[in-house]
C-alpha positions as CSV (number, residue, x, y, z in Angstrom):
1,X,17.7,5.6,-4.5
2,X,21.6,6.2,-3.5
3,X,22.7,3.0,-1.4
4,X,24.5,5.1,0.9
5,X,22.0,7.3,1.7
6,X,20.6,5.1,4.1
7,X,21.8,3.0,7.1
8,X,18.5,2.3,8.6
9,X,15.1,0.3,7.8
10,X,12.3,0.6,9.9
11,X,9.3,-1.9,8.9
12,X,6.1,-1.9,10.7
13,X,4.5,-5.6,11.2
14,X,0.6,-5.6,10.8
15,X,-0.4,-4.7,7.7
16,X,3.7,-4.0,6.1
17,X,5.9,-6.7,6.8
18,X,4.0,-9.6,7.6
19,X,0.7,-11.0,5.3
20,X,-2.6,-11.0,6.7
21,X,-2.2,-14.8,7.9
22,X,0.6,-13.3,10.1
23,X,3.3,-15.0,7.6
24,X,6.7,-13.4,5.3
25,X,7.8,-15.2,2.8
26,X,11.1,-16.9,2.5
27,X,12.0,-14.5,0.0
28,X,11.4,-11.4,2.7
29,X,13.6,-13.0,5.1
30,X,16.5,-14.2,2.6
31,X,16.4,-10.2,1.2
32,X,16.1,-8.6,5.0
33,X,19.6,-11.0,5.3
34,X,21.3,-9.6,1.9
35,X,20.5,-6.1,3.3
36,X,21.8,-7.3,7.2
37,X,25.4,-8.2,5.2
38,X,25.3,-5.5,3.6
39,X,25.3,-3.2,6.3
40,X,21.7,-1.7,6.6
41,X,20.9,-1.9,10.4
42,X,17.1,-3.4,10.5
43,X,14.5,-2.4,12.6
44,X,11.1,-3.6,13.5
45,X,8.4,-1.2,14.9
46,X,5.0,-2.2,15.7
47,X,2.4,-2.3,18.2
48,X,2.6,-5.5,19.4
49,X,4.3,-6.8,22.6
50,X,8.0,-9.1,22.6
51,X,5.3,-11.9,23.5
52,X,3.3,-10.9,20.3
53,X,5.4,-10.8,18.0
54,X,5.7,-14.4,15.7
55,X,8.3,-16.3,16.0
56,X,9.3,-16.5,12.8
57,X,9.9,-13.0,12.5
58,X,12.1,-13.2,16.4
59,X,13.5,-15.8,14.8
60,X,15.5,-13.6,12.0
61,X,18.8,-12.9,13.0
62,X,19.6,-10.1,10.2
63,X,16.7,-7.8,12.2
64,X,18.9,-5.8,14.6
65,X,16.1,-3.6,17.0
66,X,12.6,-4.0,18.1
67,X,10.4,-0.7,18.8
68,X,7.6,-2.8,20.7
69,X,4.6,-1.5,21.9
70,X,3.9,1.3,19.7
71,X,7.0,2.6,21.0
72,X,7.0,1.7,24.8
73,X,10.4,-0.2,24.5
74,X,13.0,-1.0,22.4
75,X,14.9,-4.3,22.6
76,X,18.1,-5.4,20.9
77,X,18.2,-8.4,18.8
78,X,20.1,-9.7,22.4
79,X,16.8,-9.3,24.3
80,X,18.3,-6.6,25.7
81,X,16.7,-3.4,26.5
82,X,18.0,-0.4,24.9
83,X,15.2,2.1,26.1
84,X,12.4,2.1,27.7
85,X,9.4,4.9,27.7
86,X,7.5,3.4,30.5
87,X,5.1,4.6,33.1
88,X,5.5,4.9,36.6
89,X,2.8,3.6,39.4
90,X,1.9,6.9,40.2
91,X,0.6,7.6,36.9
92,X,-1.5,4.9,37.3
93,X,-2.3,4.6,40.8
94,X,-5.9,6.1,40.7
95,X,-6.7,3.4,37.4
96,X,-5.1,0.5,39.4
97,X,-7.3,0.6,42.6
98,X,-10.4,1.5,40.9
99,X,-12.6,-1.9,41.4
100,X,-14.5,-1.3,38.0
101,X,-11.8,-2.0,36.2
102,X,-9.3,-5.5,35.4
103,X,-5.6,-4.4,34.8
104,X,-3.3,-6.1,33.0
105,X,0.1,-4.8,32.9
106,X,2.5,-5.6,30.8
107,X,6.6,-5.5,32.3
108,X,9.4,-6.7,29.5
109,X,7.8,-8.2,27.2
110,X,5.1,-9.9,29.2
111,X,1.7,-9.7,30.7
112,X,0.9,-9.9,34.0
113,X,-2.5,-9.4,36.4
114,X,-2.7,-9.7,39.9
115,X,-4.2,-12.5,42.2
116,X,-7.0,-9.7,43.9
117,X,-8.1,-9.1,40.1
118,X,-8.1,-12.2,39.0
119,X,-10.3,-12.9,41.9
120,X,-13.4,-10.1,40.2
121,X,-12.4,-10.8,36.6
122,X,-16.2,-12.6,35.8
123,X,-17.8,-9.8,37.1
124,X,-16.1,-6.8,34.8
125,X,-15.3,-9.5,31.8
126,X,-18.3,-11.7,30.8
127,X,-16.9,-12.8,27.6
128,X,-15.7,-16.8,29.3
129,X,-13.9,-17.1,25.9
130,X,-11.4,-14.2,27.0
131,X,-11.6,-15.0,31.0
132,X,-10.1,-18.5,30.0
133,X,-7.4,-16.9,27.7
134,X,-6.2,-14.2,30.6
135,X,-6.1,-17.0,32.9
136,X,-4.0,-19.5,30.9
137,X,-1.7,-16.8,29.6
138,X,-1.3,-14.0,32.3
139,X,1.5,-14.6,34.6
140,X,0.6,-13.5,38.7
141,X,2.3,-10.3,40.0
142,X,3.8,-11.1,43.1
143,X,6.0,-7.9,43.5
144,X,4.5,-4.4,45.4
145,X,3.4,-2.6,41.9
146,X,4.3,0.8,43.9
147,X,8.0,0.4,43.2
148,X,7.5,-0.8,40.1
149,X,7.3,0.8,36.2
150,X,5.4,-0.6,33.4
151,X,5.5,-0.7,29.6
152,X,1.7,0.3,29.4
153,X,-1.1,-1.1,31.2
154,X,-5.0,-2.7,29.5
155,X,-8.2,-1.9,31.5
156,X,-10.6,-3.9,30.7
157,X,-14.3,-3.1,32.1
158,X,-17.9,-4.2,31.1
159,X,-19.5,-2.6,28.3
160,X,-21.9,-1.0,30.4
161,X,-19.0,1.3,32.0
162,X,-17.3,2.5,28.8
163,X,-19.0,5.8,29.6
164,X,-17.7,5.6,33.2
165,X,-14.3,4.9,31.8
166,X,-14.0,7.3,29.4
167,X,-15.0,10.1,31.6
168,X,-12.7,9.0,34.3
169,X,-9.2,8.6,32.0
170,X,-10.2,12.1,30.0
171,X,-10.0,13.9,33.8
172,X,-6.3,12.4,34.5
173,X,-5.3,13.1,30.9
174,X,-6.3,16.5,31.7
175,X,-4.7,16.2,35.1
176,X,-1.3,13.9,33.6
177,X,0.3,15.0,30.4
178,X,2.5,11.8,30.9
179,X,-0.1,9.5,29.6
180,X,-1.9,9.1,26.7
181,X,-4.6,6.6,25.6
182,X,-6.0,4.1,23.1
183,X,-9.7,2.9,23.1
184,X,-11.7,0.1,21.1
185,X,-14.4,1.7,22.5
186,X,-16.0,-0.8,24.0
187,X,-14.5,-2.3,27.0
188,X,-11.0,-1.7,27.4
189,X,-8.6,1.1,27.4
190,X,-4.8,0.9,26.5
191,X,-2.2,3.6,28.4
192,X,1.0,4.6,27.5
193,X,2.9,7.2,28.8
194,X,2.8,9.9,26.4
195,X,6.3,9.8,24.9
196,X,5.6,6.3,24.0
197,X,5.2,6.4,20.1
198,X,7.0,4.8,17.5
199,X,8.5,8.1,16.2
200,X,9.8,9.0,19.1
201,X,11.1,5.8,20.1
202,X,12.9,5.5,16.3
203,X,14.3,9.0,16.9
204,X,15.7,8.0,20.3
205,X,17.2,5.0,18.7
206,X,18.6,6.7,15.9
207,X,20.1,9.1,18.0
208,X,21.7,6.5,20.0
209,X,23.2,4.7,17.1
210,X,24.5,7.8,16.0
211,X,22.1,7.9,12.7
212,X,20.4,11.1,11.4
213,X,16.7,10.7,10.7
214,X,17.7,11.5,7.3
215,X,19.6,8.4,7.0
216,X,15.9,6.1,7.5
217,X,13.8,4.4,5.6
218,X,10.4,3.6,6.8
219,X,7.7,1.6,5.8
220,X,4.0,1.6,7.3
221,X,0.1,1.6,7.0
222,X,-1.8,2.8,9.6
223,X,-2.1,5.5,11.9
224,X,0.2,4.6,14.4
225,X,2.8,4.7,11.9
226,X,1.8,9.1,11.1
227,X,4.7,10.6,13.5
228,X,7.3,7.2,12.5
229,X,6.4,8.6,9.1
230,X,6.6,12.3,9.8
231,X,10.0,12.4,11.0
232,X,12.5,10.1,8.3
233,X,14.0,10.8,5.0
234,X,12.1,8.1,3.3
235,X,8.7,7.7,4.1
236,X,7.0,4.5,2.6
237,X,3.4,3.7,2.7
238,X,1.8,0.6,1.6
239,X,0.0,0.4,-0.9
240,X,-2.8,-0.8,1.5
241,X,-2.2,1.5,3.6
242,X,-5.1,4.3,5.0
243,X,-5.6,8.2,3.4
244,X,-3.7,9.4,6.0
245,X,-0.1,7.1,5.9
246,X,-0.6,7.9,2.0
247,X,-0.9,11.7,2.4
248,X,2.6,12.0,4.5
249,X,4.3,9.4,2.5
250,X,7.0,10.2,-0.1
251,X,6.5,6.8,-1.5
252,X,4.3,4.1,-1.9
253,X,5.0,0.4,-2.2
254,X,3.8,-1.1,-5.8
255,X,2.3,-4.1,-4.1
256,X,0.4,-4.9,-0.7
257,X,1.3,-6.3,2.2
258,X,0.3,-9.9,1.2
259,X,2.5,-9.8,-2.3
260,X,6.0,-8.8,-0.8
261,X,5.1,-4.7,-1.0
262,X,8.0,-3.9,1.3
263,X,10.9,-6.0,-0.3
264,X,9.5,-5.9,-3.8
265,X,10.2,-1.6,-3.1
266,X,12.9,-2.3,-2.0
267,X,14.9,-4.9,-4.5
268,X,13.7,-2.4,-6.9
269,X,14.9,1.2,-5.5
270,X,17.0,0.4,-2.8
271,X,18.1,-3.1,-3.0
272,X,19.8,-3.9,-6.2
């Protein structure tokens, strides 16, 4: 590849930058640096929260943006917010009072619940496991949620009401084009408003940075990585990455995800 092609790397987390124990190697971090100096700007996209992301990687001063939550926001290396594809309370409003389900919503970076859920939260969750974890890591809402916005929102519901819930979000889908949805289809249901992806959020960075799409390099392995994929002039799946990443990629790392597959591509196409 021609060095000066591109001015941007975009590296999923999950399954592309980090191994499957949720680690990088020293050598990942000392390359990310040599390609910080030499004037790539690095960017991280992923699914995950600013709370869920390791420290080790927040810890790398070379990485320049974070596309968090699958495109919801995007934060400098500063902390500070440079967009935000959030959803308003009246797209929610109708999921928020409904008693069958626990909300937690997540504002910058961190999650939050409030005191009248927490209140029903053994009768809709009777996992104790994950009623101890929301309690000893959700921070109370104190704030009127009417005048408030929100990177996306969980609902969380008892098996037994997966139908229910399903039924119910499909009708303000229909009703809402502003939202869109994620299922483990079982008990709980993630919503994002609908321009909330990490291709979109990439392209509005870009754009912002002055940066043609043309001009990024993108690395990733799973679905939510398809439109990320879709829209830059180097497209990078890896090498354990699903049919799908592999059908719309130009390329394809050499190794995995657990043997360096992003910085061994590029040390040998892009690096040296």
């Amino acid at each position: 590849m021609n060095n000066n092609k591109y001015k941007i790397i975009a590296m999923d987390l999950d399954g592309t930058l980090l191994r499957d124990d949720q680690t990088i190697s020293n050598e990942t971090i000392r390359v990310l640096e040599n390609l910080s100096k030499a004037g790539y700007i690095l960017v991280i996209s992923t699914g995950r929260s600013m709370v869920g992301i390791p420290k080790e990687i927040k810890n790398i001063d070379s990485i320049d943006y974070f596309i968090t939550s699958n495109g919801a926001s995007c934060v400098d290396k500063d902390g500070i917010y440079v967009l935000k594809n959030w959803l308003s309370y009246d797209e929610i409003e109708e999921l928020v009072i409904d008693n069958n389900f626990f909300v937690e919503y997540l504002i910058s970076g961190k999650w939050y619940v409030s005191l009248d859920d927490l209140k029903h939260i053994s009768n809709i969750i009777k996992d104790k496991n994950i009623v101890d974890y929301i309690r000893s890591t959700r921070n109370i809402i104190d704030d009127d949620l009417r005048n408030m916005s929100f990177e996306k929102i969980n609902l969380n519901f008892s098996k037994d009401y997966y139908s229910y819930a399903s039924k119910k979000i499909k009708n303000i889908v229909k009703n809402n084009k502003n939202i869109r949805t994620w299922t483990d289809k079982t008990h709980k249901l993630d919503i994002y408003s609908r321009v909330a992806t990490k291709g979109n959020a990439l392209k509005q960075l870009a754009k912002s940075i002055n940066v043609q799409l043309s001009e990024v390099i993108a690395f990733g392995d799973d679905d939510n990585d398809l439109e990320m994929l879709s829209y830059v002039g180097c497209p990078v799946a890896m090498k354990n990455g699903n049919d799908n990443v592999r059908k719309i990629a130009k390329y394809m790392t050499e190794f995995d995800n657990n043997n360096e597959g992003v910085i061994q591509f590029i040390k040998n196409g892009l690096y040296n």
